[in-house]
C-alpha positions as CSV (number, residue, x, y, z in Angstrom):
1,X,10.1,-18.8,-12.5
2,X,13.1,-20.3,-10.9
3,X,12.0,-23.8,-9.0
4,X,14.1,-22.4,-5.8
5,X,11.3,-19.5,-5.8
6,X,8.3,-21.3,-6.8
7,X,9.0,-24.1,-4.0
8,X,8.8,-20.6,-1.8
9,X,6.1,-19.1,-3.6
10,X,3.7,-22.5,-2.6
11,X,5.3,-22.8,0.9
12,X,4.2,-19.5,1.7
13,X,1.0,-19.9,0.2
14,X,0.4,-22.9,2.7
15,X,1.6,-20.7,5.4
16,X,-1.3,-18.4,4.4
17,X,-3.9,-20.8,4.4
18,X,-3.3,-22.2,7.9
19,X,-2.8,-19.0,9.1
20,X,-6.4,-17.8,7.7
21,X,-8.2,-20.8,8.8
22,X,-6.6,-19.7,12.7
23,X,-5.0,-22.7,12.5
24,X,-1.5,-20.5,13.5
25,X,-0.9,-17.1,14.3
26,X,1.1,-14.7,12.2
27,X,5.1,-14.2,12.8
28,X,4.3,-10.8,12.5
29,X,1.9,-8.1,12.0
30,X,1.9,-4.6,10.8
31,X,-0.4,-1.8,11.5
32,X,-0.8,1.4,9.3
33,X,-2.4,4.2,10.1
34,X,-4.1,6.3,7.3
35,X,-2.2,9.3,6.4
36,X,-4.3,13.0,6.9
37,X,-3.9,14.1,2.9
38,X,-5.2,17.5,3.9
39,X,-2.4,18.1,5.9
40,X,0.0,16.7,3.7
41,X,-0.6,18.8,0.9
42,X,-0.8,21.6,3.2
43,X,2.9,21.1,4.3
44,X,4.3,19.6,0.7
45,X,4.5,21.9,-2.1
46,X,2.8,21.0,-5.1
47,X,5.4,19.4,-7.9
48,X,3.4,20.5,-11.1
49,X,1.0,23.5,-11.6
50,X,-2.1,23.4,-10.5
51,X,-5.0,22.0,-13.4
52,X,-8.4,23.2,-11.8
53,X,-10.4,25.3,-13.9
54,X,-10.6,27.9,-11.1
55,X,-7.4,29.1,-10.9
């Protein structure tokens, strides 16, 4: 790994760790909300044939 990077790599790390202990609060946070598969599938067409026994 390029020094440049790993000098990041740690720096971040650090960032992490005081960030954990509430030491300092996040730049930034993301929220994700869980996909509904059912309805996905429903709407997307399957790419390969189905492999269930029942069909």
């Amino acid at each position: 790994m390029e020094k440049e990077l790993f000098k990041r790599l740690v720096e971040s790390m650090m960032e992490m760790g005081v960030i954990v202990r509430g030491e300092n609060q996040p730049s930034r946070e993301f929220h994700v909300e869980p996909n509904d598969a059912k309805a996905d599938r429903e709407v997307i067409p399957p790419v390969q044939p189905s492999v269930s026994p029942d069909t």
